[in-house]
C-alpha positions in Angstrom: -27.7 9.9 48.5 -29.7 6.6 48.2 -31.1 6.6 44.2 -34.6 5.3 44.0 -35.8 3.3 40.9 -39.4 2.1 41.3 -40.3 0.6 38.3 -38.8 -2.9 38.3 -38.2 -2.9 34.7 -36.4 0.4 34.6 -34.0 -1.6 37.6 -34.1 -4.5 35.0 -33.2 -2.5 31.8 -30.3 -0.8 34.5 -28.9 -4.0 35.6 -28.8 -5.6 32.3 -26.8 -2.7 30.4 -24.0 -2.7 33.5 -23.7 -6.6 32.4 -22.9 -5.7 29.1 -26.3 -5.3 26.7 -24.5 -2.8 24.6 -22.1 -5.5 23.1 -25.1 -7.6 21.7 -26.3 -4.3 19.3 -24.3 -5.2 17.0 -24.1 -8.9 17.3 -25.8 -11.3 19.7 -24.8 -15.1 19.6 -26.7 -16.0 22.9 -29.6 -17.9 23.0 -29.2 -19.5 19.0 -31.7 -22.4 18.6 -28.7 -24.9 17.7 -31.2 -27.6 15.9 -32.9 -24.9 13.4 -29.5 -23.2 12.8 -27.6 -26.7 11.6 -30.8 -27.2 9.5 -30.7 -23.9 7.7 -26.8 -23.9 7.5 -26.8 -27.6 6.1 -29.7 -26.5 3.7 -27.2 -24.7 2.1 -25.1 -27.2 1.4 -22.3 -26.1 4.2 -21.3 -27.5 7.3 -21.8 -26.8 11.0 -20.5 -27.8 14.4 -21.1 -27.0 17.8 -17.9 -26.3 20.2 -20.3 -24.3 22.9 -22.5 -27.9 24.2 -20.6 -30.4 26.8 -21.4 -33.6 25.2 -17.9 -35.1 26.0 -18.8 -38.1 24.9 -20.7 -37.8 22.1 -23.6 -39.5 23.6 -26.7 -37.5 23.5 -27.9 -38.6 20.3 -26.9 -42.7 21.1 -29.3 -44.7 19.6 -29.6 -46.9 22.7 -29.9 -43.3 25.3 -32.9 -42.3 22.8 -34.2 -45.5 22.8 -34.1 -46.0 26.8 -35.9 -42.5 27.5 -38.5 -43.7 24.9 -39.6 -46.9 26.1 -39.7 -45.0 30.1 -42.3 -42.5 28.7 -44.3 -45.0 27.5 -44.0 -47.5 30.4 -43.6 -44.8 33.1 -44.7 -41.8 32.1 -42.8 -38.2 32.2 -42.7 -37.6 35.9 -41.7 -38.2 39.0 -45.0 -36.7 39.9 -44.1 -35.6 43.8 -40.8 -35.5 46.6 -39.2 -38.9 46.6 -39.6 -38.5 50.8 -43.2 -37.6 50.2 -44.5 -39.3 47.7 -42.6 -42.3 46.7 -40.0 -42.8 44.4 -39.6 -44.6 41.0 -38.6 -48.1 40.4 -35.5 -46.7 38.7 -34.2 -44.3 40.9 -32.7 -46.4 43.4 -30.7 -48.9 40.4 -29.0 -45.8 38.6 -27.7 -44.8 42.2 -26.5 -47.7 42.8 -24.8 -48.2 39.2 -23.6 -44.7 39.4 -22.4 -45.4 43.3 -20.1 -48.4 41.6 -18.6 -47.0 38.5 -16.9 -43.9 40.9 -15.8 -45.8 43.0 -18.3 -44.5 46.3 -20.3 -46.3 48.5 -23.8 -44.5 47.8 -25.0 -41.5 45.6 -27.8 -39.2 45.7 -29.4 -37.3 42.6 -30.9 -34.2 42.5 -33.0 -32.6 39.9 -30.2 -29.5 39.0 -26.4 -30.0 39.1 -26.6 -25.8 40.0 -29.1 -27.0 42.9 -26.9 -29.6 44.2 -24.4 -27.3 44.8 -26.5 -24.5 46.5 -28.4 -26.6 48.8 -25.6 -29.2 49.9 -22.9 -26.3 50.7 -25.7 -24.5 52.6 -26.7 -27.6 54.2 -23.6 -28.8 55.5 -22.2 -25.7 57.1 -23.8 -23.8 60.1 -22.9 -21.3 62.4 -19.0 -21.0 63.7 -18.0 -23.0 60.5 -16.0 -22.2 57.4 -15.9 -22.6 53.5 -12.6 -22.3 52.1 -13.7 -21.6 48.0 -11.0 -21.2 44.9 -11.7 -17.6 43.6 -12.5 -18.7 40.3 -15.5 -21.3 42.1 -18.4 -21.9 39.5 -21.5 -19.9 40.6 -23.4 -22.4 42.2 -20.5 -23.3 45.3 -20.8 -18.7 45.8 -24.5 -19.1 46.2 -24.3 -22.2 48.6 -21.8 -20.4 50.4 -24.0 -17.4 50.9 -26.9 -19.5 51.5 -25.2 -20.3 55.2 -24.4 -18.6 58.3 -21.2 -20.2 57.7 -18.0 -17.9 57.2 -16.3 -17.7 53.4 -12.9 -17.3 53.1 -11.4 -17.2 49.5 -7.7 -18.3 48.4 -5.9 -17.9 45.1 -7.1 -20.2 42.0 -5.4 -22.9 42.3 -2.8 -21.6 45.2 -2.8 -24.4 47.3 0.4 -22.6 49.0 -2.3 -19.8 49.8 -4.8 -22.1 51.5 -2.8 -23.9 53.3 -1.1 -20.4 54.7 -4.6 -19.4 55.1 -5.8 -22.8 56.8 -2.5 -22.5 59.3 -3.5 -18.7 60.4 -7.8 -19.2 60.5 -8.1 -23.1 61.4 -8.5 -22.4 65.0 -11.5 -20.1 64.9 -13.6 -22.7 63.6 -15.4 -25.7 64.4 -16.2 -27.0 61.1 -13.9 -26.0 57.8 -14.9 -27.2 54.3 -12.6 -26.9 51.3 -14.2 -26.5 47.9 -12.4 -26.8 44.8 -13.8 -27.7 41.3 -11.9 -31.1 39.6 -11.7 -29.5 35.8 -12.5 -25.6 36.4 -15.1 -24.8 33.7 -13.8 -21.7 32.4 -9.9 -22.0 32.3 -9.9 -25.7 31.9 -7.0 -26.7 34.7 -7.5 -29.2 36.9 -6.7 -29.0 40.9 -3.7 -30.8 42.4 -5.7 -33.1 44.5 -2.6 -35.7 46.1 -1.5 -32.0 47.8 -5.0 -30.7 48.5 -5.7 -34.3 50.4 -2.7 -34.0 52.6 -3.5 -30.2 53.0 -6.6 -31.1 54.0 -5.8 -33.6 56.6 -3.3 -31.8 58.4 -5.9 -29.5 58.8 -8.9 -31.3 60.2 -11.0 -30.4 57.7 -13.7 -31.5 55.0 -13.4 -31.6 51.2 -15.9 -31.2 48.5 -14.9 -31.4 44.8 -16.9 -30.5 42.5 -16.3 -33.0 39.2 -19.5 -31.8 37.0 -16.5 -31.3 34.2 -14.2 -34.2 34.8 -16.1 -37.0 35.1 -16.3 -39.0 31.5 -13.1 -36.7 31.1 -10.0 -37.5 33.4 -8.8 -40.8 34.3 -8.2 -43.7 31.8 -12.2 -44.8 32.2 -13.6 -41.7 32.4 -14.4 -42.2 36.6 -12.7 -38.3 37.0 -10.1 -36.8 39.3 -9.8 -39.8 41.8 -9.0 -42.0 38.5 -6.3 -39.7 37.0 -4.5 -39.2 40.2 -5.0 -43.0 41.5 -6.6 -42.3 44.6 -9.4 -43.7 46.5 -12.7 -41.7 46.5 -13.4 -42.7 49.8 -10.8 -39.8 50.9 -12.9 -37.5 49.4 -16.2 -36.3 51.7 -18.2 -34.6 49.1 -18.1 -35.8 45.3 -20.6 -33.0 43.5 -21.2 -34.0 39.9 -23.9 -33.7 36.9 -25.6 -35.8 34.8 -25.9 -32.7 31.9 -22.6 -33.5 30.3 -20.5 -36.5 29.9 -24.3 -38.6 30.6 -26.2 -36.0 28.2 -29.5 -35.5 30.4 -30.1 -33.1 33.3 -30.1 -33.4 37.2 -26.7 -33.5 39.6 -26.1 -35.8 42.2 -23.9 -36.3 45.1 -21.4 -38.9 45.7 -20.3 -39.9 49.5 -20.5 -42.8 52.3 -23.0 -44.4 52.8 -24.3 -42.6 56.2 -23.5 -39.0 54.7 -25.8 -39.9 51.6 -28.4 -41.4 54.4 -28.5 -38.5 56.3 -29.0 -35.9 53.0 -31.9 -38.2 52.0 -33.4 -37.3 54.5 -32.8 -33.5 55.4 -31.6 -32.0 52.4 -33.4 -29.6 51.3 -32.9 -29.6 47.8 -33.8 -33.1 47.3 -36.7 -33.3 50.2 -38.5 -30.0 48.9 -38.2 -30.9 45.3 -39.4 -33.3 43.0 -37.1 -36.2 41.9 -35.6 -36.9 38.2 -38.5 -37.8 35.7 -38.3 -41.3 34.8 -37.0 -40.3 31.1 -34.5 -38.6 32.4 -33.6 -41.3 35.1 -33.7 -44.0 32.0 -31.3 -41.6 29.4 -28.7 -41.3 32.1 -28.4 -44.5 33.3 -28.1 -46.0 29.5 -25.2 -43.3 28.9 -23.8 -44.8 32.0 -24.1 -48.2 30.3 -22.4 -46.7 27.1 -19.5 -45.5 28.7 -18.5 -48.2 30.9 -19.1 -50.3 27.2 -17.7 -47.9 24.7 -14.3 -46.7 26.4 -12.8 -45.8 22.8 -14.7 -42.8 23.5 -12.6 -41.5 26.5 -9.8 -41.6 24.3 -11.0 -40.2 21.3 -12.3 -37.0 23.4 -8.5 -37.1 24.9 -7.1 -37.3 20.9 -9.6 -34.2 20.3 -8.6 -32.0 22.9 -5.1 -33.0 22.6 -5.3 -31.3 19.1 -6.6 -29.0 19.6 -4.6 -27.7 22.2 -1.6 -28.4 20.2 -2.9 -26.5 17.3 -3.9 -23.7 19.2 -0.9 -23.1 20.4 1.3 -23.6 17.6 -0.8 -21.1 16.2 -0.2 -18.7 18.5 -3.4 -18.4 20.4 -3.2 -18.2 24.4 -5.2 -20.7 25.8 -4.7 -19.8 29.2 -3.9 -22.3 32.1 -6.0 -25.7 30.0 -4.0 -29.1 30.4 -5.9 -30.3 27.4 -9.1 -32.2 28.1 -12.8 -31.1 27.9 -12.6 -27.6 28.2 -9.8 -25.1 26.3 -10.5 -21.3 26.3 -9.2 -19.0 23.7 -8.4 -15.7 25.2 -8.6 -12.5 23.7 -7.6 -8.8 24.8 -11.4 -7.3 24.8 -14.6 -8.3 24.4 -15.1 -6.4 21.5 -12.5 -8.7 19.5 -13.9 -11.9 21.1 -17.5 -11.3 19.8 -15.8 -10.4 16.5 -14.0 -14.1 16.6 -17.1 -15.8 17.8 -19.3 -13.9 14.7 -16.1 -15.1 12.2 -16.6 -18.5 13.4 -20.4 -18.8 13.1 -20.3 -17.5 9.5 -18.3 -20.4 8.2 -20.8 -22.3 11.0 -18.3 -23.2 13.9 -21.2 -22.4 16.8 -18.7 -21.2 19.9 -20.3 -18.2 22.0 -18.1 -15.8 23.9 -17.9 -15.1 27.2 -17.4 -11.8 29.1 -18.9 -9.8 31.7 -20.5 -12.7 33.5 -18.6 -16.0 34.5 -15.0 -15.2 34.0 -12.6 -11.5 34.5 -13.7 -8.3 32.6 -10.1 -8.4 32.0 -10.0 -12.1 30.4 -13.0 -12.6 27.8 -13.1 -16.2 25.9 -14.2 -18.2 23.2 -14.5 -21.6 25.2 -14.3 -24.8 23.4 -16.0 -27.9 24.6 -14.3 -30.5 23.4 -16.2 -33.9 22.3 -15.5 -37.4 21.4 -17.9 -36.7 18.3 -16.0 -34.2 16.8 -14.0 -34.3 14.0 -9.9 -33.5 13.7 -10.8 -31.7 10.2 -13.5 -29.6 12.5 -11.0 -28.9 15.3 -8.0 -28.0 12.4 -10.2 -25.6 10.7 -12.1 -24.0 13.5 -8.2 -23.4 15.0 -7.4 -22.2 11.5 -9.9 -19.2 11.1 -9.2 -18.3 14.5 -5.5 -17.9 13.8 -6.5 -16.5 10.2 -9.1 -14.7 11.5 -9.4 -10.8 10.3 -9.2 -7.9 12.8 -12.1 -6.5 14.2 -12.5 -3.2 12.0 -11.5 -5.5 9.0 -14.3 -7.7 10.3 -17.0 -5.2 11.1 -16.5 -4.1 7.2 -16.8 -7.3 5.9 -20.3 -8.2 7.8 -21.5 -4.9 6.7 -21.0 -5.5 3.3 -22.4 -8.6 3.8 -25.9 -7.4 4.8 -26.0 -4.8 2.0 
């Protein structure tokens, strides 16, 4: 029997307690305004730090980023003001492409208003009818819902299992015309990274076409920051789909996509995404292309944000804590055995102001909640020592629960 609920707030309220509303009764770290909480914890004379924001490089507050989306507001505006097919494009767009083009390595890029959009509308795009995706089970959100947005059949194989695609590739290849392999470069909520040397030869001997996702690895792998292609010492070019952002490591917001020079031609073009949407406001255009500028000038900061998470990893796990499959760059979870005791850890950290939200129900396993750390050129080794230190210190949850409670009283 078929339930009925007609009032689209009673579905809402439904929906929302199945994805876990009753853990946030007691305690709800989501959604904290981070600039008014560092001003009312520093008011009272203590300290806090954000491990929950992917500023890898410390650049979002750069003098010369602020300086460069202040003088484009005032010169052009805030912006784009229409399509870049339809209605013209700025002055600027086309020179950060090009700049961004030459520091991976590619022969042309295209940028989008959303990293989550690029995904969505380039994996829908691509693939048609008699095609396949191959995805990684553990695929970010945004390469699921551009894999649903096609006719296109989804086949999943075992994170990081390149044994298991390639068995998978061998049995199904046949049966289609088109097959694209997505994988993510540094997977967001475990931290690993994917074996690409094996995944291009896999690849190959298949016939087939590779996206990789590097929203998470560029600014973070290789000895200049340039991503996966860097740390491995391979080519770009053998890649057919490069997928990044420009909300992390260059501390603004859009995504763009990174390919030859006909592939990009063609998107530009038909593309949905990018022809039915406006383009990146000037500001933001301007803020990313100087954080471009400051990483290909300030490359201490690559390896300061590999001395960070190199600590911390190290700490962790002299300490005991599981930090899953991480090889120690931008991203390290903590994992904990329910989300009960993760919220617990993640309310212990923010009272002695260490801001890291947990996460359960949505993004990761219900079996395998996290605190994840970002880790950031900008952050301190007494920071990363003390937040590992209350973790491993930290009090059960009962003990916990008791303490807040007197706390409020």
């Amino acid at each position: 029997m078929v339930v009925r609920i007609n009032s689209l707030a009673d579905y809402a309220s439904k929906r929302f307690r199945r994805a876990g509303k009753g853990y946030l009764e007691e305690y709800d770290p989501f959604f904290v305004a981070i600039d008014s909480a560092r001003r009312e914890v520093e008011a009272q004379g203590k300290h806090f730090v954000s491990f929950a924001n992917y500023d890898y490089l410390g650049i979002a507050g750069h003098p010369a980023v602020k300086a460069a989306a202040g003088t484009a507001l005032e010169t052009l505006g805030v912006g784009a003001l229409a399509s870049r097919l339809v209605g013209g494009e700025r002055s600027t767009h086309h020179g950060f492409e090009e700049s961004l083009a030459q520091f991976l390595g590619v022969e042309s890029v295209l940028t989008l208003v959303s990293g989550y959009l690029t995904n969505v509308t380039t994996i829908s795009h691509v693939m048609n009818t008699h095609d396949a995706i191959f995805i990684d089970e553990l695929s970010h959100n945004s390469i699921i819902c551009g894999a649903k947005g096609t006719s296109a059949t989804t086949i999943v194989f075992r994170h990081n299992d390149l044994d298991h695609l390639d068995a998978l590739l061998r049995e199904k290849r046949a049966t289609y015309r088109h097959v694209l392999i997505v994988v993510e470069a540094l997977y967001s909520m475990d931290g690993d990274i994917v074996d690409l040397p094996r995944l291009l030869e896999i690849k190959d001997r298949h016939k087939s076409w590779l996206l990789v996702d590097e929203a998470h690895s560029i600014g973070v792998l290789g000895q200049d920051g340039r991503g996966l292609c860097e740390y491995f010492g391979i080519d770009p070019a053998q890649i057919d789909l490069i997928i990044g952002t420009l909300s992390k490591t260059f501390a603004s917001c859009g995504g763009f996509i990174a390919a030859r020079a006909p592939i990009v031609e063609w998107l530009r073009y038909t593309l949905p995404g990018f022809v039915f949407s406006v383009g990146l406001s000037p500001v933001i255009v301007a803020a990313a292309h100087t954080a471009l500028q400051v990483v290909k000038k300030e490359t201490w900061r690559v390896e300061r944000l590999r001395q960070n998470a190199d600590l911390f990893i190290e700490l962790a796990r002299e300490a005991g804590l599981d930090t899953g499959p991480a090889v120690g760059r931008g991203v390290v979870p903590v994992l904990f055995p329910d989300s009960h005791e993760t919220l617990a850890a993640s309310r212990h950290l923010m009272s002695h102001g260490y801001y890291v939200p947990p996460i359960f129900q949505i993004g990761v396993p219900k079996n395998q909640p996290r605190l994840r750390f970002f880790l950031s050129a900008a952050h301190k080794s007494d920071d990363i020592r003390n937040v590992v230190g209350l973790l491993a210190r930290r009090p059960n949850r009962a003990a916990f629960s008791t303490q807040a409670a007197s706390a409020a009283t």
